[in-house]
C-alpha positions as CSV (number, residue, x, y, z in Angstrom):
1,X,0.0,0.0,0.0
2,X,1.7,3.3,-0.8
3,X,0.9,6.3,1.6
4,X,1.6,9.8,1.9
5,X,3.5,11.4,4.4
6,X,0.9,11.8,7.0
7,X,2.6,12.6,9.7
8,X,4.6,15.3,8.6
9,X,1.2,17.0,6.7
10,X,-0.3,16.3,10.6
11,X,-3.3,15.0,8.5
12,X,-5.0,11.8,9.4
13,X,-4.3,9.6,6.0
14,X,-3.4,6.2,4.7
15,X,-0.4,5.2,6.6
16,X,-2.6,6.0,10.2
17,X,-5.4,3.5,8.5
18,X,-2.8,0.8,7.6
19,X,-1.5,1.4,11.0
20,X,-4.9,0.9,12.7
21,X,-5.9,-2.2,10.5
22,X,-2.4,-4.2,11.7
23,X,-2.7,-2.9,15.6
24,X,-6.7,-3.6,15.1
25,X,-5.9,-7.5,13.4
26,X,-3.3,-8.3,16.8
27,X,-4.6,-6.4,19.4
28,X,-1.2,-5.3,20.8
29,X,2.0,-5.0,19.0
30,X,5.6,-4.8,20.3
31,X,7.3,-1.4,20.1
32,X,9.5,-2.9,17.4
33,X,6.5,-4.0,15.5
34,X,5.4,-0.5,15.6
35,X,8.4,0.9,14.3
36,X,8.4,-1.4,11.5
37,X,4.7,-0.3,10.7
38,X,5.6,3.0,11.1
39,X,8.2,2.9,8.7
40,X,5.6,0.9,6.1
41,X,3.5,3.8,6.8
42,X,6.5,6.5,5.6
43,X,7.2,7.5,8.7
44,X,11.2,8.0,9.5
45,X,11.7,6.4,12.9
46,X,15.4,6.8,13.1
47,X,15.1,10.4,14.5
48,X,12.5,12.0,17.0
49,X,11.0,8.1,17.3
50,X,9.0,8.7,20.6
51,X,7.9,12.2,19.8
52,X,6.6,10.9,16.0
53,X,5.0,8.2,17.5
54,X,3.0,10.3,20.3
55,X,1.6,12.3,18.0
56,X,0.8,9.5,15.4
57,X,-0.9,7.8,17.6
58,X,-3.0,10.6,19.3
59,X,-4.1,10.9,16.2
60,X,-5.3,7.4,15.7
61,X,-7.2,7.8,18.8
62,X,-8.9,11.2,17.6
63,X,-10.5,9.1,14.8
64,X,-11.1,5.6,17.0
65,X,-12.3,8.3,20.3
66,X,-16.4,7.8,19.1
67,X,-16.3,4.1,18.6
68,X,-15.1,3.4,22.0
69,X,-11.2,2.5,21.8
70,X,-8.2,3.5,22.2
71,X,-4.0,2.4,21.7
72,X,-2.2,2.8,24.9
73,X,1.1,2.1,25.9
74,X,2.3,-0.5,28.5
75,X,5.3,-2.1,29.7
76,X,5.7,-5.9,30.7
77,X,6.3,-6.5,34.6
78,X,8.6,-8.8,34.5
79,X,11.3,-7.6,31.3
80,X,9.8,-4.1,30.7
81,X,9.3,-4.3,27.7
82,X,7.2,-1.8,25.8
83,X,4.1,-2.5,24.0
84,X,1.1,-0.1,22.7
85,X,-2.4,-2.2,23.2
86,X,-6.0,-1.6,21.6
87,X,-7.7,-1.2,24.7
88,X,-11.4,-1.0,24.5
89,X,-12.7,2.3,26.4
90,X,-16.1,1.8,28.1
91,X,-17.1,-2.0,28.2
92,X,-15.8,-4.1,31.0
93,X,-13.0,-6.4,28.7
94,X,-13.8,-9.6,30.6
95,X,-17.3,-9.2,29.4
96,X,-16.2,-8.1,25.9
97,X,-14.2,-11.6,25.9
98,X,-17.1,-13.6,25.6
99,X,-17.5,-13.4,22.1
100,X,-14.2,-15.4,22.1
101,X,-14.3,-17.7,24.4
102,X,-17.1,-19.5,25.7
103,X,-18.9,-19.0,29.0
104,X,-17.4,-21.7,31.1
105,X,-14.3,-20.1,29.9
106,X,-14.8,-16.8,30.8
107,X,-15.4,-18.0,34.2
108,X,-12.1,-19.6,34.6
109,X,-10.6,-16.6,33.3
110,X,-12.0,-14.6,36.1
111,X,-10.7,-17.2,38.5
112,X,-7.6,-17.0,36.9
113,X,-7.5,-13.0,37.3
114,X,-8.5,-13.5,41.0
115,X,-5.7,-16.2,41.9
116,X,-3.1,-14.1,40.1
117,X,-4.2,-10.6,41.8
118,X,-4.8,-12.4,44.9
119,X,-1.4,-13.9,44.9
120,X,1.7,-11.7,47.0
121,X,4.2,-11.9,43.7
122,X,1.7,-11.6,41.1
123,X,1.4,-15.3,39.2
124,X,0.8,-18.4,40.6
125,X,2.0,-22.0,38.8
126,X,0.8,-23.8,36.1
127,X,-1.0,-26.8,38.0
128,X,-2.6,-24.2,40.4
129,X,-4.0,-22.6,37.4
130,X,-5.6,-25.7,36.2
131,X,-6.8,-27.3,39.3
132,X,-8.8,-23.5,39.5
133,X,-11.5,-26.1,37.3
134,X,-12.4,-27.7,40.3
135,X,-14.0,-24.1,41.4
136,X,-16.6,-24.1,38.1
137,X,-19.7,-25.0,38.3
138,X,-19.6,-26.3,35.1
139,X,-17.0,-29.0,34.6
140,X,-14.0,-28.7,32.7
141,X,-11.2,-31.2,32.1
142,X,-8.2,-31.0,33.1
143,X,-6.6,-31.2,29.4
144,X,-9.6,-28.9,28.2
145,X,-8.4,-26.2,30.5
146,X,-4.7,-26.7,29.6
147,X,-5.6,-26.0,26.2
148,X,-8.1,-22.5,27.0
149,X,-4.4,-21.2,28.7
150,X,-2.3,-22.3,25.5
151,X,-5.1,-20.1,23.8
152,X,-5.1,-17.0,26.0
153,X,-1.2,-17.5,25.8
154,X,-1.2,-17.1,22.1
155,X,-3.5,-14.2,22.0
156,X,-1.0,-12.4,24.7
157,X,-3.7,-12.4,28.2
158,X,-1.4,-14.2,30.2
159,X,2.2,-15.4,29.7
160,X,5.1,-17.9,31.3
161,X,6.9,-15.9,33.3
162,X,11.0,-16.9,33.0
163,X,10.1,-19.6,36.6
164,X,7.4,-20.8,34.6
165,X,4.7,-19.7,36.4
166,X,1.7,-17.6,34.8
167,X,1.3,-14.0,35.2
168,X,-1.4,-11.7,33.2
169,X,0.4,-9.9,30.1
170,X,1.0,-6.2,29.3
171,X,-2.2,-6.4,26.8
172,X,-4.4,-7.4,30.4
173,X,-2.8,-5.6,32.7
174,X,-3.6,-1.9,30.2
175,X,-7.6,-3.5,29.1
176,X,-8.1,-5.0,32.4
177,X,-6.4,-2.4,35.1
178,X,-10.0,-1.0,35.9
179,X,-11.6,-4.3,36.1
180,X,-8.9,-5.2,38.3
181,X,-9.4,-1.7,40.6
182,X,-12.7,-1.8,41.1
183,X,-13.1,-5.7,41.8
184,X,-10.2,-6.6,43.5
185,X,-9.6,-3.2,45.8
186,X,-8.0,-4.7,48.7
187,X,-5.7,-6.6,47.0
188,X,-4.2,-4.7,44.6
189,X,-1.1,-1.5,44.8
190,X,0.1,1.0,42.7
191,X,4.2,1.4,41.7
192,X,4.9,4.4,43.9
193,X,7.9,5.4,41.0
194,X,5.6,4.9,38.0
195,X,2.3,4.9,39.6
196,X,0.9,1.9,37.3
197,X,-0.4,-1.1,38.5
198,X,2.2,-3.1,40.5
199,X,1.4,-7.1,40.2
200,X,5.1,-7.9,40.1
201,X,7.4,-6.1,42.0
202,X,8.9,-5.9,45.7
203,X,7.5,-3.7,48.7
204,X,9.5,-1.9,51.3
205,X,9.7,-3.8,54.9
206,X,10.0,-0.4,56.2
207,X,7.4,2.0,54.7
208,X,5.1,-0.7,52.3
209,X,5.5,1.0,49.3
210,X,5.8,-1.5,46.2
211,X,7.8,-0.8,43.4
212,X,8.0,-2.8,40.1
213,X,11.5,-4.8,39.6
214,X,12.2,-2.3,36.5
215,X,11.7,0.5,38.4
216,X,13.4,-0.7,41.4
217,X,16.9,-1.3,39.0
218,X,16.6,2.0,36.9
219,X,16.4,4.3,40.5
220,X,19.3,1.6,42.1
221,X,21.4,2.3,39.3
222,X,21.1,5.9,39.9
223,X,21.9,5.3,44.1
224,X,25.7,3.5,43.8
225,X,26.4,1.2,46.4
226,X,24.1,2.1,49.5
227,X,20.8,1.1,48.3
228,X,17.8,2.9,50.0
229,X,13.6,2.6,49.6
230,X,12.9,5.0,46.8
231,X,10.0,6.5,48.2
232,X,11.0,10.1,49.7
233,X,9.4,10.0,52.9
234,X,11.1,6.5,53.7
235,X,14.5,6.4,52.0
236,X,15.1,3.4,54.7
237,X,18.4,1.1,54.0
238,X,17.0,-1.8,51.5
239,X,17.7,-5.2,52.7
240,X,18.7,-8.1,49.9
241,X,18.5,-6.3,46.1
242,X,18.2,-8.4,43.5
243,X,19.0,-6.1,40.2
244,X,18.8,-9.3,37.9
């Protein structure tokens, strides 16, 4: 598809469609998948990358504003790595799910979400996730359910964390952080550095305030040898770091 070059023009045209049809076909893309997009699009993303693609995507979400969606950014909790999502705007996502998967499902899904949430670190392993069947109502084998996870694994809802264990991915964490806030209040605590939602990270003994590990290495770098809670009003000496 040959496009113009929209971006400099600031007028919405074809590269911000083909850009919107490949986010729209995968639902979240890695930022390197977005630079090579943007570069199909005409873009040049070897200078002024996170500027051009701040104001390439506000305009995307001008355009996608009335029907309810939006891209967002994220970051993974466990590598940080960055990805931009097609988060859906007004419906609850777990109930915009079940035109994927089927009922019985959905409702492991949600048990899934709560186990995960509900868990101190963040993930919980693999045959904790699938004995969550035995909490249906309806029943589900064991191999069945095995086989929903390989499915929300492909399409990037939860994913193996580097111990194995399953954790919710970037694309839930941005489409289901609401959900998440509103249903599961006591459970769940904000990154005092970034203030997203923390799942994965380590809290102060001292003060309570939870950080995720990628925030946690970029300010430790920053502090030299003598490693201290990052939050200001705390700053208390930090017991065991683990920067890897």
């Amino acid at each position: 598809m040959e496009v113009d070059s929209d971006l400099d023009q600031d007028r919405y045209g074809d590269g911000h469609r083909l850009f919107l049809q490949s986010i729209m076909s995968r639902g979240i893309m890695h930022v390197s998948d977005v630079k090579k997009v943007l570069s199909e699009c005409g873009v040049d993303t070897e200078t002024g990358f996170k500027e051009k693609v701040l104001l390439f995507m506000r305009m995307i979400n001008q355009r996608i504003a009335p029907i309810n969606l939006e891209i967002r950014k994220g970051v993974e909790e466990e590598d940080g790595e960055n990805y931009y999502v097609l988060a859906n705007t007004v419906e609850t996502p777990i109930s915009r799910l079940s035109s994927t998967y089927s009922p019985n499902e959905l409702e492991l899904f949600k048990k899934l979400v709560e186990s995960i949430v509900g868990n101190g670190d963040g993930k919980i392993g693999s045959l904790a996730a699938i004995n969550l069947t035995d909490k249906l109502e309806k029943r589900m084998g064991k191999e069945e359910a095995q086989m929903f996870f390989n499915r929300l694994e492909d399409d990037k809802w939860i994913r193996k964390n580097s111990d194995g264990k399953i954790s919710l991915s970037v694309r839930s964490i941005v489409e289901l952080e609401q959900y998440i806030k509103e249903v599961y209040p006591d459970y769940i605590k904000s990154c005092d550095l970034c203030t997203k939602l923390c799942l994965q990270g380590r809290q102060c003994e001292n003060c309570g305030a939870r950080f995720h590990f990628r925030c946690l290495r970029i300010m430790f770098s920053k502090q030299g040898n003598e490693k201290r809670c990052p939050e200001r009003t705390c700053a208390a000496p930090w017991g065991q770091i683990l920067l890897n």
